[in-house]
C-alpha positions as CSV (number, residue, x, y, z in Angstrom):
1,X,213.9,115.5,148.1
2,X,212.4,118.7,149.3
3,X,211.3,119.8,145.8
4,X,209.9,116.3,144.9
5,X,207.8,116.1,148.3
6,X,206.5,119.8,147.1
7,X,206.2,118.9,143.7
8,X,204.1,115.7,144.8
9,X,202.2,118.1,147.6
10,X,201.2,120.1,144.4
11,X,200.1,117.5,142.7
12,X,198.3,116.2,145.0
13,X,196.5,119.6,145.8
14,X,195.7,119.7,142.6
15,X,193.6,116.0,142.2
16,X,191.8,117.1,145.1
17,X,191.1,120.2,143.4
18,X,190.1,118.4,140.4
19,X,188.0,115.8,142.1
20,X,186.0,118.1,144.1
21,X,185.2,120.4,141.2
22,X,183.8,116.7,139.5
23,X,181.7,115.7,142.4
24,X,180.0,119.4,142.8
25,X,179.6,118.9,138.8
26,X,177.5,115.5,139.5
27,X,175.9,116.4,142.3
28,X,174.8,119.4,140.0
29,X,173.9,117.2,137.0
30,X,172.1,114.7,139.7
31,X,169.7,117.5,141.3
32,X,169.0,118.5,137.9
33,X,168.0,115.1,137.0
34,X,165.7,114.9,140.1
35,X,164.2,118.7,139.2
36,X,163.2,117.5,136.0
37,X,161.9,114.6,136.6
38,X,160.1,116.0,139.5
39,X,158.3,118.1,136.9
40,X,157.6,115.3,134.7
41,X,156.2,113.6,137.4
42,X,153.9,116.8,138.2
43,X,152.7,117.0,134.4
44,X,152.1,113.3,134.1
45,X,150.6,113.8,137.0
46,X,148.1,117.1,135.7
47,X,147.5,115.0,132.8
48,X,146.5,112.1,134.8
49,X,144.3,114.5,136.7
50,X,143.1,116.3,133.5
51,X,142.0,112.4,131.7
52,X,140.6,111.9,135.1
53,X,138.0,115.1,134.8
54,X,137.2,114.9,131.1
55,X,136.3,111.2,131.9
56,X,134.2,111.7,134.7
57,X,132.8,114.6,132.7
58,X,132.2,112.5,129.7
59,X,130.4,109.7,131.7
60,X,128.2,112.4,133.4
61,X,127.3,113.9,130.4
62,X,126.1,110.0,129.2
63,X,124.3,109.3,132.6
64,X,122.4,112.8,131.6
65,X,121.4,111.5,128.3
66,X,120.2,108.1,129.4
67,X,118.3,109.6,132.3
68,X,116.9,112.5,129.6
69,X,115.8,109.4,126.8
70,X,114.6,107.5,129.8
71,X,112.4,110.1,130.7
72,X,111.3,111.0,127.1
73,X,110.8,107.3,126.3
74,X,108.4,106.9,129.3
75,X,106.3,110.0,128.5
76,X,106.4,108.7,125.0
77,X,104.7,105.8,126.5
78,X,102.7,107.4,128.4
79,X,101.4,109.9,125.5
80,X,101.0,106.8,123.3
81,X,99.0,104.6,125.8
82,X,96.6,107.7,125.7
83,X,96.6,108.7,122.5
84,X,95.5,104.7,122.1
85,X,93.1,104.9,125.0
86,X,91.6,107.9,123.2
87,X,91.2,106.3,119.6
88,X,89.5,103.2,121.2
89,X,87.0,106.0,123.1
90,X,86.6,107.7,119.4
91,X,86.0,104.2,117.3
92,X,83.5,103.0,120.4
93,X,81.3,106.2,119.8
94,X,81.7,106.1,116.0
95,X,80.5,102.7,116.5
96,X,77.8,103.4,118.2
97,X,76.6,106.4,116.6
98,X,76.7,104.2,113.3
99,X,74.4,101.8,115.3
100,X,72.0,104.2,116.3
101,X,71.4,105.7,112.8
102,X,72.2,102.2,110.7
103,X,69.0,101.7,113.1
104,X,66.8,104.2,112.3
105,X,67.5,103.5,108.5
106,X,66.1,100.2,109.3
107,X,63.1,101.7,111.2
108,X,62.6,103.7,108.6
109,X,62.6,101.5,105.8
110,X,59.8,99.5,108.4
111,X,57.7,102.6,108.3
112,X,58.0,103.0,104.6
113,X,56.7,99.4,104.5
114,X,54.0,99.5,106.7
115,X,53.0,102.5,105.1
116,X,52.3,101.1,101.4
117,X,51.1,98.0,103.0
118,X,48.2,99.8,104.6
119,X,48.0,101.9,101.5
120,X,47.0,98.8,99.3
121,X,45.0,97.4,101.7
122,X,42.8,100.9,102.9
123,X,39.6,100.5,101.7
124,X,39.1,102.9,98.5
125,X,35.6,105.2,98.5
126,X,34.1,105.3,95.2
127,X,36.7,103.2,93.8
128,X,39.3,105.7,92.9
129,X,43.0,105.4,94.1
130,X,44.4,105.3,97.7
131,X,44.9,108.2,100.0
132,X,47.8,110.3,100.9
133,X,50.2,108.5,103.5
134,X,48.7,109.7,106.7
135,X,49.8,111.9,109.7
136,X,53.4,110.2,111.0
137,X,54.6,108.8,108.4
138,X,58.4,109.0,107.9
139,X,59.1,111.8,105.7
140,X,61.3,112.5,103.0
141,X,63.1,114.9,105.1
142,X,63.9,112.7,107.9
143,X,65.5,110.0,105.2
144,X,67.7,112.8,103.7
145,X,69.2,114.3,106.8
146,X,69.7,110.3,108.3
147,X,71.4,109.6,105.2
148,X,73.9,113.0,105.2
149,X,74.7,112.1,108.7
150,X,76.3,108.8,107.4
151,X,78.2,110.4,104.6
152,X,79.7,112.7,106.7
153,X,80.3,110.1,109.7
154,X,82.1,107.9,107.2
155,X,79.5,105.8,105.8
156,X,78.5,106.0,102.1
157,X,76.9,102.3,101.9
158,X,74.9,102.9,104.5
159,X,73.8,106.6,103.0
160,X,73.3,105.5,99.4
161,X,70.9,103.4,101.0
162,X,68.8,105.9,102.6
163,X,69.7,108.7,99.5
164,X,68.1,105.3,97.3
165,X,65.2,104.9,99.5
166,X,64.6,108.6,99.0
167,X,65.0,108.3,95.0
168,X,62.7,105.2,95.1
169,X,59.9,106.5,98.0
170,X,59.8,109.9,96.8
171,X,61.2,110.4,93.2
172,X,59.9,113.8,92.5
173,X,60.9,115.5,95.9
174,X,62.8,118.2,95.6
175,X,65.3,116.4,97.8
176,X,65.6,113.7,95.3
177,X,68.4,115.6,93.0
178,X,70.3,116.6,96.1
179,X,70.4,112.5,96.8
180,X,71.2,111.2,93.6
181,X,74.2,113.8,93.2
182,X,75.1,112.5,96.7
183,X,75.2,109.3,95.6
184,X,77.7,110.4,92.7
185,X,80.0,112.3,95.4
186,X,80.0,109.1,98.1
187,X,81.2,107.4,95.0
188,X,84.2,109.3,93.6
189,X,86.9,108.4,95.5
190,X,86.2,104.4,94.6
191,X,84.4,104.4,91.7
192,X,84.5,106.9,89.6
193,X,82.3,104.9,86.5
194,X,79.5,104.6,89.3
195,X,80.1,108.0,90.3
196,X,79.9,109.2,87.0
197,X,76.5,107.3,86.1
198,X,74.9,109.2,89.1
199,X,76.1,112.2,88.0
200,X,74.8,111.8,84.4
201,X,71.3,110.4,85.9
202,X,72.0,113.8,87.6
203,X,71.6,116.2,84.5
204,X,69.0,114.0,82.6
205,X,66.4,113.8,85.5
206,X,66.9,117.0,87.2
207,X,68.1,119.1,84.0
208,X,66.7,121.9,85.5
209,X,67.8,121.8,89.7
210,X,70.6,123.7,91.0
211,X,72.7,120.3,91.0
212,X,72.8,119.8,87.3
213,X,75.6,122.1,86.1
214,X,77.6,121.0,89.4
215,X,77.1,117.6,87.9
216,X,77.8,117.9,84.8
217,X,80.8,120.1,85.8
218,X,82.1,116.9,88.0
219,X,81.9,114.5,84.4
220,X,83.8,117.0,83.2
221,X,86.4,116.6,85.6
222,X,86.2,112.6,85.9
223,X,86.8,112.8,81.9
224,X,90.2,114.4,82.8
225,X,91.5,111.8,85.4
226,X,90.8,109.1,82.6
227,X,92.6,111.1,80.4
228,X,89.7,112.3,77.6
229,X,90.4,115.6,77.4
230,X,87.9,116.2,74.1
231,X,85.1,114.3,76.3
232,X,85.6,116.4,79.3
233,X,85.7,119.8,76.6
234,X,82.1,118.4,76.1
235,X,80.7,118.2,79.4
236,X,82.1,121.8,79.8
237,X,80.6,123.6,77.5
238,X,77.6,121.6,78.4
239,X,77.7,123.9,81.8
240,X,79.1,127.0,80.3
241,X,76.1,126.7,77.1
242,X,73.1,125.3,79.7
243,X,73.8,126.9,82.8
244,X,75.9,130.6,82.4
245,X,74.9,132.1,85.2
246,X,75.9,129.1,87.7
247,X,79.3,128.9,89.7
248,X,80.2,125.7,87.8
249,X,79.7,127.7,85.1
250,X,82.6,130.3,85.6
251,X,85.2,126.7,86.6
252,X,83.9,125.4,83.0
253,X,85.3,128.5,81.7
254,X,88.6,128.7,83.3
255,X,89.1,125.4,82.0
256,X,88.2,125.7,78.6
257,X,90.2,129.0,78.2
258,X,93.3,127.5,80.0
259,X,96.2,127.2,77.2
């Protein structure tokens, strides 16, 4: 009996052994547990925090870029409503300006009329043929430098009218060349057969002005935008034969010698 009660003391010594050694194992294995999932915890919990910036950063960076296009869009606004404020300023004057000499074309053309009325009806000594227009009359000038005012303002009908009353009032001026090749340039862009009349009327009436090579020069070159390369060839050495010392001269050359 006394070596079964030891051998059953030893045994039981033993379990206990055995079954402390397992619960200092689980405890082990359960504090390991809670360490890691206390760090997964505290890296879900930097990523949280991490999301958390970049998306406050990200909505910051939008609230930045609305403000910015909201402020650009208003001082586009702004900029626009006076660039528009501006132009209506601009066309009023233009406006106004093409008033003011559309209105002394008309007072001239009055003048012009009054003036060959009283011519026909001024009594003629010794029946020979009126007199000279007298002292203020409109002069030739006057009409010319109206009339170039309008072509540059914009306005070639209302020049070709005063370059026509020129042409018609005063045909042998030495304006009058200048007018009728003016009348050929306000045309060019539009109508390049009217354009091209006035430039021919040009070099038959005033063969011998400084315009004439510059017109015929300008035929040459309408000839080549309707494709008639032999006519404009023509009208070149028209310039280069007629007028070799003129600077339209020289630009017929270069054409004619191009390859």
């Amino acid at each position: 009996m006394t070596r079964f009660a030891a051998a059953v003391g030893l045994c039981a010594g033993l379990s206990a052994c055995a079954l402390k050694g397992d619960v200092r194992r689980v405890e082990q294995q359960v504090q390991a547990l809670r360490t890691e999932i206390a760090r997964a915890d505290s890296a879900r919990a930097d990523f949280l925090e991490l999301m958390f910036r970049q998306e406050h950063a990200l909505q910051q960076r939008i609230h930045d870029s609305l403000a910015l296009f909201q402020r650009r869009l208003s001082s586009l606004g702004g900029d626009i409503r006076a660039d528009m404020t501006e132009a209506q300023r601009q066309l009023l004057q233009i406006q106004e300006l093409l008033g003011q000499s559309q209105q002394r074309l008309t007072q001239l053309q009055a003048q012009l009329d009054r003036r060959a009325s009283q011519a026909t009806q001024q009594p003629v000594e010794g029946g020979g043929e009126p007199g000279p227009p007298r002292a203020g009359d409109v002069s030739p000038e006057e009409i010319y430098d109206v009339s170039v005012q309008q072509l540059r303002r914009g306005s070639p009908q209302t020049a070709r009218l005063g370059f026509q009353m020129l042409l018609d009032e005063y045909p042998s001026h030495p304006r009058a060349s200048d007018a009728l090749f003016l009348i050929g340039e306000s045309w060019e862009r539009t109508d390049a057969d009217s354009a091209a009349v006035a430039y021919g009327a040009v070099a038959e009436r005033f063969a011998t002005s400084p315009r004439a090579p510059t017109a015929l020069y300008r035929l040459g070159l309408l000839a080549e935008q309707r494709g008639d390369l032999d006519g404009a060839r023509v009208y070149y050495q028209r310039v280069v034969r007629g007028y070799p010392g003129s600077d339209a001269a020289q630009l017929a050359s270069s054409k004619l010698n191009r390859p």
